[in-house]
C-alpha positions in Angstrom: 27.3 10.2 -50.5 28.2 8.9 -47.2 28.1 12.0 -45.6 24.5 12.4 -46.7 23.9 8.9 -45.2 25.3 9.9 -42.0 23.2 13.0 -41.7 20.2 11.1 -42.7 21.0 8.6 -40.0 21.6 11.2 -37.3 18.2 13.4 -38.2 16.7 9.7 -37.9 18.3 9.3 -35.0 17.5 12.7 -33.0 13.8 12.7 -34.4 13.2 9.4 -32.8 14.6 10.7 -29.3 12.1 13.8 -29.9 9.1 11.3 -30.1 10.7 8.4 -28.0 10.0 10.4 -24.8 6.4 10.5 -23.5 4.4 7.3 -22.3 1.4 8.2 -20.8 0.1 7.7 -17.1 -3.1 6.1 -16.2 -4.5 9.4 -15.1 -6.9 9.3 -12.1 -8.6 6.4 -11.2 -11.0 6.2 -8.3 -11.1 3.8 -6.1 -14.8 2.1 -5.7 -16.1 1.1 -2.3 -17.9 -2.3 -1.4 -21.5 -2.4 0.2 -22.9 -5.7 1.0 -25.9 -3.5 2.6 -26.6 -1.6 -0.8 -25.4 -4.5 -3.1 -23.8 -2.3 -4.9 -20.2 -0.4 -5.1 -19.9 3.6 -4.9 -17.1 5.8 -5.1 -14.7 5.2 -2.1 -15.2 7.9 1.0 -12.8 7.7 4.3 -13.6 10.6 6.7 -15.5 12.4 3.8 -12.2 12.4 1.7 -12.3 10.8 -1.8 -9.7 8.1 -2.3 -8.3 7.9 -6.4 -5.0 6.8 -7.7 -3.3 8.7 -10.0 -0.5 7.3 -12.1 2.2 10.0 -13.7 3.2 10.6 -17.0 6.6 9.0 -18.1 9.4 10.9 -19.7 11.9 8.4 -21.0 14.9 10.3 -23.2 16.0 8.2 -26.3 19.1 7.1 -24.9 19.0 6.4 -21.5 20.9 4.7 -19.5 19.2 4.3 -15.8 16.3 2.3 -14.9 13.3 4.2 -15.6 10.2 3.6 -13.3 5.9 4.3 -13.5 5.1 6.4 -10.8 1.7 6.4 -9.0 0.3 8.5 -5.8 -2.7 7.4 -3.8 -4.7 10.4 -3.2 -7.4 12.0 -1.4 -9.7 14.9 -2.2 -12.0 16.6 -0.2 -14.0 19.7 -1.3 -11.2 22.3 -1.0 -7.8 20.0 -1.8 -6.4 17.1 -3.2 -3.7 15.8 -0.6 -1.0 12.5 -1.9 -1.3 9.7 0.8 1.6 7.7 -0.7 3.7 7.3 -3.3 5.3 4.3 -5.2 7.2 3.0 -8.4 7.6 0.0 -10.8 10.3 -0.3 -13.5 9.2 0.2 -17.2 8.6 -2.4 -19.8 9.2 -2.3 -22.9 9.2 -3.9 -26.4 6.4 -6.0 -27.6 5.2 -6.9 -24.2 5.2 -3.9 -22.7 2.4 -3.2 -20.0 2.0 -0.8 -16.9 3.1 -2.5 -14.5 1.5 -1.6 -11.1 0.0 -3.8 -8.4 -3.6 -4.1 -6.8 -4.8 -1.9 -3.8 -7.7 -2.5 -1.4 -8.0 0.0 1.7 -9.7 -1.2 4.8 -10.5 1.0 7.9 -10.8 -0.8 11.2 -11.0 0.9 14.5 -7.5 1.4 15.0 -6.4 2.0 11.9 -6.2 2.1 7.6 -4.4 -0.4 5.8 -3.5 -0.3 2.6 -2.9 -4.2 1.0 -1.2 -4.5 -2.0 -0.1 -7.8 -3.8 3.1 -6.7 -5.7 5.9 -5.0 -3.7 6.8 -2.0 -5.3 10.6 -0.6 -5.7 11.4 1.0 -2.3 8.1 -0.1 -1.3 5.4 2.2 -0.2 6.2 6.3 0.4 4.3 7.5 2.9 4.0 11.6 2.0 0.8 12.3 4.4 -1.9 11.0 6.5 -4.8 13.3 5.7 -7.1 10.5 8.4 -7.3 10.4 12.1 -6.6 7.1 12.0 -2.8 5.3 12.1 -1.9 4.3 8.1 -0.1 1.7 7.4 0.8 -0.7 4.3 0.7 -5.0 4.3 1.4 -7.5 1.5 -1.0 -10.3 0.5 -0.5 -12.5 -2.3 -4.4 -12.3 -3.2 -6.6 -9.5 -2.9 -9.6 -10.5 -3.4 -11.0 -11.7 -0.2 -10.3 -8.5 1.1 -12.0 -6.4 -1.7 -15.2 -8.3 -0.5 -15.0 -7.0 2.7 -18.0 -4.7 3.8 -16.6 -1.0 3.5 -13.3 -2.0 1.7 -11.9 0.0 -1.0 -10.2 -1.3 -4.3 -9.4 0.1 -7.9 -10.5 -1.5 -10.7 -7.8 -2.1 -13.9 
């Protein structure tokens, strides 16, 4: 009898690490661009390159035991490529209360360069993988984001 048990605890056991592993990304989200001269908001365009941001999938084995993180990429896309601009990570939640954790994004272009203000700092901060613009990138942190979303031309993601 108990070694039924045990072998109905370790199928248990191994099935859940099967299904355990896979919480799913965001997917792509584009960014939207404000327009105080059209009143409205559009799809974000610097240089002619679409700006979205794309959070990964999550693999997460049964029993691990490292910090696992939500990985997202800030991309552009033009009409022949989609190019990552950066790259960053916040640790997974779990339980009851889990949520995707991630931070919000506005991109302003100026005549020197593009920042990208975010309000959470990420772990290891911001990765850098390309600058597909003319113009120097660079990152800031604000606490509040949302005098800078109103800014004519600025670009932001919506949750």
């Amino acid at each position: 009898m108990t070694k039924i048990f045990f072998i109905i605890v370790l199928l248990f056991f191994s099935s859940c690490g099967i299904w355990w592993g896979t919480f799913p990304g965001i997917g792509y989200i584009p960014f939207f661009q404000h327009s105080s001269k059209n009143m409205k908001t559009t799809i974000c365009n610097i240089e002619g390159k679409r700006i979205f941001l794309f959070g990964e999938d999550t693999n997460v084995p049964y029993f691990s035991f490292k910090d696992e993180y939500r990985v997202y990429h800030i991309l552009s896309e033009d009409s022949s490529n989609k190019e990552y601009i950066a790259t960053y990570k916040f640790p997974m939640t779990y339980g009851v209360g889990a949520i995707a954790e991630n931070t919000d994004i506005a991109i302003v272009e100026t005549q020197e360069n593009i920042t990208i203000y975010y309000s959470r700092e990420p772990v290891g901060g911001f990765i850098i993988e390309q600058n597909p613009f003319s113009k120097k990138l660079r990152t800031e942190f604000r606490d509040r984001l949302f005098d800078i979303k109103s800014v004519d031309g600025a670009c932001y993601y919506k949750k």
